[in-house]
C-alpha positions in Angstrom: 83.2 121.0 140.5 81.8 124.0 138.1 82.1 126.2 140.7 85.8 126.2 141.2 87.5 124.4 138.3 90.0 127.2 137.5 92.4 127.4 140.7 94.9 129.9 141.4 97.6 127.5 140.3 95.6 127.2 136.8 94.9 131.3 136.9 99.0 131.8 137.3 99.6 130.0 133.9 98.0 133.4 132.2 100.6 135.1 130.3 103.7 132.5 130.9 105.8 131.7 127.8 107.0 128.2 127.4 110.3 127.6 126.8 111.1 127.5 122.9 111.3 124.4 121.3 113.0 123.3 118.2 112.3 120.4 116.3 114.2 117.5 115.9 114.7 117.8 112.1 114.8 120.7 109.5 111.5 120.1 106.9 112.4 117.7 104.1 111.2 117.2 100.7 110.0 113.7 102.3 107.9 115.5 105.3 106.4 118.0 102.6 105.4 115.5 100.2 104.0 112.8 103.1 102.4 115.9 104.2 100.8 116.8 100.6 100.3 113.4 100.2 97.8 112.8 103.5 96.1 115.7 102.8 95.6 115.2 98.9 97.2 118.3 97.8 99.7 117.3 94.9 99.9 121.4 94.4 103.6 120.8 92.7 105.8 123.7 95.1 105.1 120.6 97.7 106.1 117.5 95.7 107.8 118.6 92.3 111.3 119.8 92.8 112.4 121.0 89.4 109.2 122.8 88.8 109.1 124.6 92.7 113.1 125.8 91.5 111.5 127.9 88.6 108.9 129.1 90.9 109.4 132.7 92.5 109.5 131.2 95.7 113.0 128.8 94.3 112.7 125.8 96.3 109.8 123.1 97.4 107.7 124.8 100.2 106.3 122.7 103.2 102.2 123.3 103.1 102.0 126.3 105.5 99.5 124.6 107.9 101.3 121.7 108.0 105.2 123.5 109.3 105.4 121.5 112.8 105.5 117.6 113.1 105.5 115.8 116.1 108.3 113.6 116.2 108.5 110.7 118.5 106.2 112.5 121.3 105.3 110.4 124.7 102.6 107.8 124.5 99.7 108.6 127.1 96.9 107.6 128.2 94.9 110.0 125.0 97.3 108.6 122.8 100.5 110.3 121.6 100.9 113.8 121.1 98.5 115.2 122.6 98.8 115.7 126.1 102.6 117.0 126.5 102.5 121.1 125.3 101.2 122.9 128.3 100.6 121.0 131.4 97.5 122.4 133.0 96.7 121.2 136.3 92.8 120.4 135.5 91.0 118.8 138.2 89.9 116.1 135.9 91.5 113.8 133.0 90.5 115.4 129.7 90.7 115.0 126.2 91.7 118.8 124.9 89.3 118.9 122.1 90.3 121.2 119.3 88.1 124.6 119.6 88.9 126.8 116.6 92.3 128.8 115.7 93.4 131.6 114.1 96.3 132.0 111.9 98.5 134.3 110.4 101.1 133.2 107.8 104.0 135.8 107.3 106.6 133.9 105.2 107.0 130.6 103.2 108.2 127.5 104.7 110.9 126.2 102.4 112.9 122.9 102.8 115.8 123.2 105.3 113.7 125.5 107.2 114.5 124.5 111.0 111.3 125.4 113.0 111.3 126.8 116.9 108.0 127.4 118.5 107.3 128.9 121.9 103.1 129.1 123.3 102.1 131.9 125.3 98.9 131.6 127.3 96.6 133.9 126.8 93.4 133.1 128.7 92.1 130.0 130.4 88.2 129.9 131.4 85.4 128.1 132.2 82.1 128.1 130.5 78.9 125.7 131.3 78.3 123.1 128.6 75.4 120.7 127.8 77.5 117.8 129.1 78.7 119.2 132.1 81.6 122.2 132.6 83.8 123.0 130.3 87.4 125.0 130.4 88.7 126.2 127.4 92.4 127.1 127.0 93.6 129.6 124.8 97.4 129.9 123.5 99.4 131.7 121.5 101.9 129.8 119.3 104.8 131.7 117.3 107.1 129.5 114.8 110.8 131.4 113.8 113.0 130.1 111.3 117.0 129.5 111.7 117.6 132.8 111.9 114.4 133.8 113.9 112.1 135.2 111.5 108.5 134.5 111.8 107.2 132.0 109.5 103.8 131.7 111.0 101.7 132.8 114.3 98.5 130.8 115.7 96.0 131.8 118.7 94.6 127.9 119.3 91.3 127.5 121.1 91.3 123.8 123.1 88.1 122.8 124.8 88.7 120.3 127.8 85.8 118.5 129.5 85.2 116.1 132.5 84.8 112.6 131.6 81.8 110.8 132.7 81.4 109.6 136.4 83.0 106.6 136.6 85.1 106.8 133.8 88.4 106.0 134.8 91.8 104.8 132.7 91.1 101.5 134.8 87.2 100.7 133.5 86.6 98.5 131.5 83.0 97.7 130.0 82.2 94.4 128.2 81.5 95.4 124.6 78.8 93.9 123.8 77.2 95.9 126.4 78.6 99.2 125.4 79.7 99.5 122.2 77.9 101.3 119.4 77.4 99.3 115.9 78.9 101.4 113.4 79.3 101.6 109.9 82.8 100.0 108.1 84.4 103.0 106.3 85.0 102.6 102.3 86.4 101.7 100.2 84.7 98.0 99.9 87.2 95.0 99.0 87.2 95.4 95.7 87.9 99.0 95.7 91.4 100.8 95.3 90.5 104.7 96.0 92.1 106.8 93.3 94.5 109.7 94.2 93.3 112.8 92.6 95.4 114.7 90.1 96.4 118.2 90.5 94.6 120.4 88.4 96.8 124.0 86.9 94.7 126.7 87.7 94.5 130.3 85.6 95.9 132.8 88.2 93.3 135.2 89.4 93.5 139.1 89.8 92.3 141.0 92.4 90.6 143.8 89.7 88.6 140.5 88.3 87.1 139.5 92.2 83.9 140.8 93.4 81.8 140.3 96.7 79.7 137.2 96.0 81.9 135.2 94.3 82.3 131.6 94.6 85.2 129.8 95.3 85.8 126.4 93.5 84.9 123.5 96.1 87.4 121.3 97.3 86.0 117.8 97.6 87.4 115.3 100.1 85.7 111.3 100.6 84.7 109.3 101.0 86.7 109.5 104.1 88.6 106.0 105.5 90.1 105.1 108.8 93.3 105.3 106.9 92.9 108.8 105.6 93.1 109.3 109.3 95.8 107.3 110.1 97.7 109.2 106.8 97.7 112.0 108.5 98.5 110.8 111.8 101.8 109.9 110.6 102.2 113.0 108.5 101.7 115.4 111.3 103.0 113.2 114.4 99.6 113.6 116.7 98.3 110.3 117.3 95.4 111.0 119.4 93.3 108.2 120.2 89.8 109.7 119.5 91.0 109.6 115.9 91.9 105.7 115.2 91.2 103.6 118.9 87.2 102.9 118.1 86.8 101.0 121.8 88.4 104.0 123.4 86.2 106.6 121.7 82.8 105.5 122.4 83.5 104.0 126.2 86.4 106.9 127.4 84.8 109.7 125.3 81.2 109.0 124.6 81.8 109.4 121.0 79.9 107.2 118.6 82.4 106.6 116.0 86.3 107.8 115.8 86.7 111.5 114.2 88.0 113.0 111.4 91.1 115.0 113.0 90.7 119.0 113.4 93.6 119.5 111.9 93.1 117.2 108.7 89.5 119.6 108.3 92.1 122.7 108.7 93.9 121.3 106.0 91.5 121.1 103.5 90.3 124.5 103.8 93.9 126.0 103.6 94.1 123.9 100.3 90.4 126.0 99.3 91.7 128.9 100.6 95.6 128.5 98.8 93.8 127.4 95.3 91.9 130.4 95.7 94.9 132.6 95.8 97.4 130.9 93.7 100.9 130.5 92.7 101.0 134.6 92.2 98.7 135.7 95.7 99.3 135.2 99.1 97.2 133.0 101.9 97.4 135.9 104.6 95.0 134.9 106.8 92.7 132.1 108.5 90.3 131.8 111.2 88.1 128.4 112.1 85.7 127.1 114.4 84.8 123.8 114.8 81.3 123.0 115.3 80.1 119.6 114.2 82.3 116.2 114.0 82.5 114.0 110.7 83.3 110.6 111.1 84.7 107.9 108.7 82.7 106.9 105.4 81.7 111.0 105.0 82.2 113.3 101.9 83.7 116.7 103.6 83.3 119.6 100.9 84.7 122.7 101.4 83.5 125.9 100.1 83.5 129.9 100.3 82.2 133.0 99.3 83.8 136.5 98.6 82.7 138.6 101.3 84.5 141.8 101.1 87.5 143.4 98.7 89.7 146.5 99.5 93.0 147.5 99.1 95.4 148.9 101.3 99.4 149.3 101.6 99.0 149.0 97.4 98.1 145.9 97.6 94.5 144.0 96.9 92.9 142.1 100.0 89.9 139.7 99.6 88.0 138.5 102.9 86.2 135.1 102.9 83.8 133.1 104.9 84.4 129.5 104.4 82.9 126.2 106.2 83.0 122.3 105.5 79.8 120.4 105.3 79.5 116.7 104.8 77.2 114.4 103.1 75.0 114.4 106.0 73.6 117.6 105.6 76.4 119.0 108.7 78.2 122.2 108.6 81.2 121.1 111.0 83.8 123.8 110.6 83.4 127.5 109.4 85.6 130.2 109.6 87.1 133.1 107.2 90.2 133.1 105.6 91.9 136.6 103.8 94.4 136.1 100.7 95.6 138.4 99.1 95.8 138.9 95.3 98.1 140.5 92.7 96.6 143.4 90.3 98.1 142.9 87.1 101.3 143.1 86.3 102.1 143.3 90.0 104.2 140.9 91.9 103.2 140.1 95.5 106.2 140.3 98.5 106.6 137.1 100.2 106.8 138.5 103.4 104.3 139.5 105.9 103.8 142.1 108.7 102.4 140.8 112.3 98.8 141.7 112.4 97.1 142.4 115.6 94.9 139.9 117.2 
């Protein structure tokens, strides 16, 4: 099968742009806050209207990771969400795990912002795995406002893989057979998980930054099954590696259901947003995913300063980033560039394209 997996039919798919696509609804102040609420982000231009008004931006802002939901999507056979964007014709059923991405952010999302989004695809190929072959589809996502400025641009980076011999929709195992014992995620019966408060933050200034500088951790767990399911119905994806426990370990050879890709992206926007503040700019972020964390871990997310210049008059700061769990596992890392006012400068909030 490795020899051959991307066809002619597949190799055609390079460079096609699907048709654009605009959601069903324009962002709320409901799908911002349910989205700052599954994330634990209570940063108040997401869920306080008065005090977003007196802001510079004037209005409540959708989290900018977090400016597409899924609304209603088909119900497959990987769950729901998931399988409908780009029909590639693999010559297996696959789960499109989530490879890394690459954003820009070039404007705010306020509320009554109606997203379209169109994917170009940029490259599709095979590499050999541990498992077995894998393909890895790479896409280009743009999202335009009602009156088609750019709010955001992604390159996303899915890795698909063949299933198991044998492996079919229609097997069934007995579970007592197949299943792996796992451990029952927190919080015990007794236990009601505390939401944590925001915490106001002293803006920082690019003159005051220098390379080596740490920025403040973001903390998130233990994590629950409904932390997943939170976000799940924040963001619309209901893929079943994330919630279905039979279906990851006998369909996917998982040995416990996954903390989404997207939830980890999350929390190190919120890193990488704290960092800038109210006054700077999240410009930039780029992520890999390398390790899974399941249920019952404590995901902390941290950087460093890497570099500082300026440029265009304005004060950059480069970051590498990662997310490491309680286990000892470093399961995403990446970079992320913000930029930061000088004092007694106010930042644009607009953004030029930046190449890939």
């Amino acid at each position: 099968m490795s020899n051959n997996l991307i066809t002619d039919d597949i190799k055609a798919l390079i460079g096609k742009d699907s048709a654009p696509e605009t959601n069903r609804f324009a962002i709320s102040d409901e799908m911002a806050f349910d989205v700052a609420d599954a994330i634990e982000d209570f940063n108040p231009l997401y869920v306080d209207p008065e005090y977003a008004r007196s802001s510079r931006f004037g209005t409540l802002l959708c989290p900018p990771l977090a400016t597409w939901k899924d609304i209603g999507p088909p119900i497959g056979y990987f769950g729901a969400g998931q399988e409908w964007h780009f029909e590639v014709p693999l010559p297996f059923n696959s789960y499109g795990l989530n490879g890394g991405s690459d954003w820009q952010f070039l404007r705010p999302c306020p509320v009554g912002t109606w997203i379209t989004r169109r994917f170009r695809m940029l490259d599709i190929f095979e590499k050999q795995g541990r498992s077995g072959p894998l393909v890895f589809i790479v896409r280009e996502e743009t999202q335009t406002d009602q009156s088609g400025n750019i709010i955001n641009k992604a390159k996303r980076v899915s890795i698909h893989r063949a299933l198991p011999e044998g492996d079919t929709p229609d097997t069934v195992a007995l579970a007592n057979d197949t299943l792996q014992d796992v451990i029952v995620a927190p919080p015990n019966p007794e236990v009601i998980l505390p939401k944590p408060e925001h915490k106001s933050e002293n803006q920082k200034y690019f003159e005051d930054i220098s390379v080596g500088d740490q920025l403040e951790e973001v903390i998130k767990g233990p994590m629950t099954t409904t932390h997943l399911i939170r976000w799940a119905a924040a963001n619309g994806n209901y893929a079943r590696i994330h919630w279905d426990l039979p279906f990851a370990q006998l369909h996917q050879g998982l040995k416990n259901v996954v903390v989404n890709g997207s939830l980890k992206n999350q929390y190190l926007g919120q890193l990488l947003i704290k960092f800038a503040g109210e006054q700077g700019w999240f410009k930039r972020f780029y992520v890999e995913h390398r390790g899974m964390d399941f249920p019952g871990d404590t995901i902390t997310a941290g950087g460093i300063v890497t570099k500082t210049y300026e440029s265009g008059g304005y004060g950059y700061v480069e970051c590498q980033v990662s997310l490491t769990n309680n286990r000892g596992e470093t399961t995403a890392s990446g970079n992320g560039k913000v930029v930061l006012p000088k004092r007694g400068q106010s930042l644009p909030i607009e953004w030029a394209v930046e190449n890939w």
